[in-house]
N, CA, C and O of each residue as an XYZ file, in Angstrom:
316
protein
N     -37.110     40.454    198.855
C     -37.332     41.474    197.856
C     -38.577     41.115    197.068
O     -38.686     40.032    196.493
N     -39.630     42.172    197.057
C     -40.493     41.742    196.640
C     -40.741     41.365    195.122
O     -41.369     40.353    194.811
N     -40.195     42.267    194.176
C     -39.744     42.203    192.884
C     -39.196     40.838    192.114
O     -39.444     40.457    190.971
N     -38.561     40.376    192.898
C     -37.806     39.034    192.800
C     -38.989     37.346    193.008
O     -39.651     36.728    193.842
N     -38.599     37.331    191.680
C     -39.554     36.237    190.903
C     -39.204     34.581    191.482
O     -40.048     33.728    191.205
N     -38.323     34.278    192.045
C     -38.097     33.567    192.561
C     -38.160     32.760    191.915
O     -38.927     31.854    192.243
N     -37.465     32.649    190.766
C     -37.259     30.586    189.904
C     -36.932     29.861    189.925
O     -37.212     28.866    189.256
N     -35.810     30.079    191.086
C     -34.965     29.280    191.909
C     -35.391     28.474    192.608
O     -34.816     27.386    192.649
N     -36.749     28.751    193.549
C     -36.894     28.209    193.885
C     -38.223     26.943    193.359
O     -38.834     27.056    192.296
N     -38.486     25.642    194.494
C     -39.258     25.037    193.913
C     -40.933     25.039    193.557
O     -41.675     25.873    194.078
N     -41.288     24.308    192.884
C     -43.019     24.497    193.540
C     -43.653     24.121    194.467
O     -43.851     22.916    194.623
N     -44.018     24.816    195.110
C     -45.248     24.824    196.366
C     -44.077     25.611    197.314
O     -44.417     26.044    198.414
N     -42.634     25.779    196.818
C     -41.892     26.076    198.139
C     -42.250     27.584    199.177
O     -42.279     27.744    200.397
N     -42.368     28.045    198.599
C     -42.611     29.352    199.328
C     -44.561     29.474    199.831
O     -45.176     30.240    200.573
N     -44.831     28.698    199.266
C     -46.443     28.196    200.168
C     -45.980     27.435    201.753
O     -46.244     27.624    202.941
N     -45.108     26.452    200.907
C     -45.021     25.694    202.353
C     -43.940     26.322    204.003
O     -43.960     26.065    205.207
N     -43.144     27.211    203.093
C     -42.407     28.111    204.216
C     -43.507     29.392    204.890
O     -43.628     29.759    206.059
N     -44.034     29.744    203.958
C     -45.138     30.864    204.446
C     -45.972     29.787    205.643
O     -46.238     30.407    206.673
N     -46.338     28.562    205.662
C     -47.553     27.847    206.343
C     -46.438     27.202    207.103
O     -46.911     26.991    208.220
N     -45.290     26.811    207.074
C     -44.484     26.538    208.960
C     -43.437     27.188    209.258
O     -42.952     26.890    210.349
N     -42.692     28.317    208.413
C     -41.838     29.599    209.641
C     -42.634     30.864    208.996
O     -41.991     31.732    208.406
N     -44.279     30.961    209.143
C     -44.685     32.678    209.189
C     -44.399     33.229    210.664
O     -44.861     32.634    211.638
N     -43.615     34.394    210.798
C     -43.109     34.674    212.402
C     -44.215     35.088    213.549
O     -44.167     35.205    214.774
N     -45.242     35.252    212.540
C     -46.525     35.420    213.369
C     -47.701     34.300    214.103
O     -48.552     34.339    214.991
N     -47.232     33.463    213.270
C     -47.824     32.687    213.315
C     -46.870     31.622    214.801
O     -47.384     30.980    215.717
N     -45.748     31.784    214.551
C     -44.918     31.273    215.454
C     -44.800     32.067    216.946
O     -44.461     31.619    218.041
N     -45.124     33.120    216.634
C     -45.257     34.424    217.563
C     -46.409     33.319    218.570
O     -46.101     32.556    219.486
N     -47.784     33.606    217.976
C     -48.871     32.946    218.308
C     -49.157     31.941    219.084
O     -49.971     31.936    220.007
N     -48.241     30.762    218.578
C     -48.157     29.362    219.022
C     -46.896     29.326    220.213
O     -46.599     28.289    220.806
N     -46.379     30.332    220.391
C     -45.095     30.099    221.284
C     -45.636     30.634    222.545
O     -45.541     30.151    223.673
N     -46.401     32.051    222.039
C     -47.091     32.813    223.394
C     -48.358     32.271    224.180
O     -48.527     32.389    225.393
N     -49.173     31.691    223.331
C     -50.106     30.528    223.559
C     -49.874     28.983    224.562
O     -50.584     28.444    225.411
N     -48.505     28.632    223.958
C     -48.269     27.350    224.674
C     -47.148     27.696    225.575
O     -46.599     26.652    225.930
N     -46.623     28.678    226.055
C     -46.199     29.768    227.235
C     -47.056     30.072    228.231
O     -46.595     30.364    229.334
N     -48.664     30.052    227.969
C     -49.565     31.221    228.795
C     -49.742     32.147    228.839
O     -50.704     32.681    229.393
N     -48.728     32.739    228.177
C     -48.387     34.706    228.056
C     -49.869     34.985    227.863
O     -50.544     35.260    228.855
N     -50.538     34.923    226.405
C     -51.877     35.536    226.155
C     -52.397     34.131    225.930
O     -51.878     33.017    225.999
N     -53.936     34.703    225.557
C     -54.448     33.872    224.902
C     -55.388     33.624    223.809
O     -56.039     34.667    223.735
N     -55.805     32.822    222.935
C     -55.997     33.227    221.407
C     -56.897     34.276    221.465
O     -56.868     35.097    220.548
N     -58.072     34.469    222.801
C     -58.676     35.205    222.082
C     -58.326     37.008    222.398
O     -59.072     37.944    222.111
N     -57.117     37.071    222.990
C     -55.906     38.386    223.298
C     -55.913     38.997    221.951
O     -56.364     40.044    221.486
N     -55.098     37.734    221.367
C     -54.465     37.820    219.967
C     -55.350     38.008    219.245
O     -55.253     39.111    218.707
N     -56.540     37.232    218.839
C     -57.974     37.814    218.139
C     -57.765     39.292    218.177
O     -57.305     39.903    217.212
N     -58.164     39.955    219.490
C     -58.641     41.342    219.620
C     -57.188     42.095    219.049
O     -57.501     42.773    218.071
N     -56.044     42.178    219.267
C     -55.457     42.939    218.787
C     -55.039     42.797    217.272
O     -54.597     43.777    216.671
N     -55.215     41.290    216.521
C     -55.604     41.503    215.168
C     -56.843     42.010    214.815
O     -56.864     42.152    213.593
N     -57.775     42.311    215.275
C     -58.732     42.895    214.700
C     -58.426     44.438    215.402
O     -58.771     45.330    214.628
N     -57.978     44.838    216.416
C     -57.606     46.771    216.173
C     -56.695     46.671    215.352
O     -56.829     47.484    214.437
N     -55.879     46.077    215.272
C     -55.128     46.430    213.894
C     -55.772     46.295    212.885
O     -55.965     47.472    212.578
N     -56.294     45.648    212.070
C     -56.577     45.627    210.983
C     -57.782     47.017    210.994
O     -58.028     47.652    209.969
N     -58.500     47.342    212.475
C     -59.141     48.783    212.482
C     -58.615     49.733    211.597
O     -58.992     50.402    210.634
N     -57.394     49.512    212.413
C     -56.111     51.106    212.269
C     -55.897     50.927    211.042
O     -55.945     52.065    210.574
N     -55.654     50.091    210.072
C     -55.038     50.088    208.887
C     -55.953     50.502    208.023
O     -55.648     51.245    207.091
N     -57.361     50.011    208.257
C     -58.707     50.353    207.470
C     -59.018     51.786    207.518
O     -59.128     52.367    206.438
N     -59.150     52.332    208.427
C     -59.035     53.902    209.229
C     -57.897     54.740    208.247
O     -58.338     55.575    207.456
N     -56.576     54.514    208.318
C     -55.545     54.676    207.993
C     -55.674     54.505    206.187
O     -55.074     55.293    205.456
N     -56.362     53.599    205.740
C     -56.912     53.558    203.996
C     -57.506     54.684    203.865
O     -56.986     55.545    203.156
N     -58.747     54.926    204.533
C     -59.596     55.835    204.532
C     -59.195     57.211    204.503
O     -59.687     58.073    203.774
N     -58.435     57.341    205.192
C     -58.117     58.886    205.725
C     -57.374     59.046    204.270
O     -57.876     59.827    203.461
N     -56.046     58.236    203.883
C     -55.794     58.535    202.493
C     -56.519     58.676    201.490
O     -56.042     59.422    200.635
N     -57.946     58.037    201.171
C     -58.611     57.793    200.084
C     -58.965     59.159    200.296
O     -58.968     59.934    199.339
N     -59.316     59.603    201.643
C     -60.247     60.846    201.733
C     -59.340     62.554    201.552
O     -59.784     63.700    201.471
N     -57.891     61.979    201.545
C     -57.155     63.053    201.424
C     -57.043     63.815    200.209
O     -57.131     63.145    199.179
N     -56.862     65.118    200.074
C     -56.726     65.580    198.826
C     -55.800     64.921    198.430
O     -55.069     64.256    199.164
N     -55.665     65.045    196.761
C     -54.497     64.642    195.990
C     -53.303     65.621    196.068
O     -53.423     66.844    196.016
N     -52.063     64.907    196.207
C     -50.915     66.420    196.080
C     -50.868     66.999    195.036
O     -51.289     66.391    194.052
N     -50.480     68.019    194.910
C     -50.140     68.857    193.772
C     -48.465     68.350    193.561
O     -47.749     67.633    194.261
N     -48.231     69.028    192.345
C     -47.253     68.963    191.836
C     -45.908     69.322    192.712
O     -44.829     68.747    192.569
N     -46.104     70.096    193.394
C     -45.025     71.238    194.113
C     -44.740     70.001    195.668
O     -43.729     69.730    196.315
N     -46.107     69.557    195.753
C     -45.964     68.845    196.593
C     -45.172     67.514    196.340
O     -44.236     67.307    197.111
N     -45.371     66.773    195.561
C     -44.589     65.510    195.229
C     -43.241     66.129    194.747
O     -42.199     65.475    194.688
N     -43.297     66.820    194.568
C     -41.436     67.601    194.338
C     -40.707     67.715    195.326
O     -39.498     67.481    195.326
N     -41.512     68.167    196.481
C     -40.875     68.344    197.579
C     -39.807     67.528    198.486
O     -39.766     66.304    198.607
N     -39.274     68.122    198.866
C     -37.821     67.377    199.426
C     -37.232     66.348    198.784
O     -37.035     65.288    199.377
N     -36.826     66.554    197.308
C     -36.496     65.278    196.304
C     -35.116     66.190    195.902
O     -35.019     67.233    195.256
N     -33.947     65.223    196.661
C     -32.476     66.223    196.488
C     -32.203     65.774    195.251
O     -31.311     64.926    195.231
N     -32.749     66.108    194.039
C     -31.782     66.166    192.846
C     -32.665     67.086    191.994
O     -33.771     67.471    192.375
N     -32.093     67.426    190.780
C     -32.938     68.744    189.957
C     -32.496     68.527    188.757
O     -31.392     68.590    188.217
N     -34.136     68.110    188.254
C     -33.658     68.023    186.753
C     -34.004     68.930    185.361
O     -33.479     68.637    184.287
């Protein structure tokens, strides 16, 4: 949950879980030392993705703003 401040836990802890179980990162190193792909596979399809997402910013930035009627829309309660 992103909201969740986490005080529980310790310091550096959630640095050091992000840097040895990120699932991508494990993704990476498993498919790599498998043969499946290879880093520079994985290169290219992190960089079309990060295309699509940039593309995908854009097109929103470039979209009109909704109107009112519009952000109302399909919201089942009435106040």
């Amino acid at each position: 949950f992103e909201g969740d401040p986490q005080r529980y836990r310790g310091p550096g802890e959630v640095d050091r879980l992000r840097a040895t179980r990120d699932c991508l990162t494990k993704f990476r190193e498993s498919v790599t030392a498998a043969k499946l792909l290879e880093g520079g596979d994985l290169d290219a399809i992190d960089a079309e993705v990060m295309d699509a997402i940039e593309a995908a910013v854009q097109a929103a930035r470039a979209a009109p703003r909704p109107t009112a009627d519009d952000v109302l829309a399909d919201v089942y309660i009435a106040y």
